[in-house]
N, C-alpha and C positions, 0 to 999 in steps of 0.2 A: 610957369607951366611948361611941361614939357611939348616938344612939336607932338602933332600926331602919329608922325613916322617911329617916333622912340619911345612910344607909352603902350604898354601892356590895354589889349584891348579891355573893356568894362564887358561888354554885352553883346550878344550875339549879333545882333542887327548891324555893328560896329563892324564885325569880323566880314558879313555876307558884302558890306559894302564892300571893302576893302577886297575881300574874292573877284567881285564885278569888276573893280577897275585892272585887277590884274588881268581878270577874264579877255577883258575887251582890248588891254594891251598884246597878248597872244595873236587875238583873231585880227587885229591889225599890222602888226608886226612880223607874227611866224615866230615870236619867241619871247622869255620873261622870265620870271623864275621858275624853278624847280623845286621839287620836294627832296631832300638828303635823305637818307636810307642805308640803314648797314644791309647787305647783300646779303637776299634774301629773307632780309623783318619787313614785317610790317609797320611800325611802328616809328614813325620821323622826327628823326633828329632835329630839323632847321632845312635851312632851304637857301637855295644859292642860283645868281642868275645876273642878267643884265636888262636895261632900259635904254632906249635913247635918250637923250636931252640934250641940252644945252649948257655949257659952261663956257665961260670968259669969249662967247662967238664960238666958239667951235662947237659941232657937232659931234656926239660920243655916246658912248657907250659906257652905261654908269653900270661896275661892280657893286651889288648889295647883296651880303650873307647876313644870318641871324642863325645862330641855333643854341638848344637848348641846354641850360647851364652843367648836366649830366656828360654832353657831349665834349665838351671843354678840356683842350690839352689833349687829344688823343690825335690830332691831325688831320682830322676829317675835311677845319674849315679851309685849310691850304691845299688838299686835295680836291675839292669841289669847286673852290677859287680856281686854279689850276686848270682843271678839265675845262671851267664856263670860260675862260680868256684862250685856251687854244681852239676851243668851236668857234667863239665870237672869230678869232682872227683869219680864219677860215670861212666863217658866215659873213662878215663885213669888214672885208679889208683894209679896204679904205677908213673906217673908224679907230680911231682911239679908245683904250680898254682904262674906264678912269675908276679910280677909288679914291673916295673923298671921306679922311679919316680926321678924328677930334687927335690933336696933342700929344694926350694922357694916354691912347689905345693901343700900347706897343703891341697887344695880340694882334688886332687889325695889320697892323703895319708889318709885322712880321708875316699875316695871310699875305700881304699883297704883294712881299718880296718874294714870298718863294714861290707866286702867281706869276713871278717874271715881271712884274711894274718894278716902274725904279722913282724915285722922289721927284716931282715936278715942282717946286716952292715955284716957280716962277706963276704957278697957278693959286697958288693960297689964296685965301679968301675966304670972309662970313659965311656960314653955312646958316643953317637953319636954327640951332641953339648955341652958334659959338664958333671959332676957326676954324676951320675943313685945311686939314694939310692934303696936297694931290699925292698920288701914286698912280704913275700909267704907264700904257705901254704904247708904240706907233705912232707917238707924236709928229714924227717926222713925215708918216704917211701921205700919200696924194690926196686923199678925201679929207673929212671931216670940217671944212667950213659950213659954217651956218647959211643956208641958203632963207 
């Protein structure tokens, strides 16, 4: 079974959660994801954004896009990548901008180069359904240990 993270919601009550916890992420934070948008529609693409968490002890800042299969190959998700990793690096300097991608995802991998991350394997590691290759940026920064 797939994680919860990567499975098409069933049911509405599924989705409202899922709204709350990012909700609540915002009103703690000051920030989370975004909704993508061609300039001036109404109508959203996918959504692009960052988290805090934790990985390998360090404290970071986790890249996560999604959009929808329409929007594919037009550039949108390296652009929206792009924009969230120079606010983040601007909004929390001190953090690390991590994208923790599957193998197989060369589209990913290719968002998160032209996002300005570059390959961190020294972080590789089990993900959720399988091997998370890293991409980040400011590893070398003064912040981002785990307090």
């Amino acid at each position: 079974m797939r994680p919860q993270s990567l499975r098409r919601l069933a049911e509405r009550s599924e989705a409202e959660r899922l709204r709350r916890r990012w909700d609540d992420r915002w009103r703690r934070h000051g920030y989370g994801y975004r909704v993508v948008r061609q300039h001036g529609a109404a109508r959203a693409l996918g959504f692009c954004g960052v988290r805090p968490m934790d990985l390998a002890g360090l404290r970071i800042l986790n890249l996560f896009h999604r959009f929808a299969p329409a929007a594919w190959g037009r550039g949108l998700a390296g652009e929206a990548a792009t924009a969230v990793v120079t606010w983040a690096g601007r909004r929390e300097p001190g953090l690390p901008v991590v994208a923790r991608i599957r193998p197989a995802n060369t589209a990913s991998q290719r968002v998160a180069l032209r996002a300005g991350l570059v390959r961190a394997a020294h972080l590789d590691g089990p993900g959720e359904d399988g091997l998370d290759w890293i991409f980040a940026t400011n590893l070398s920064g003064s912040g981002g240990r785990s307090r």
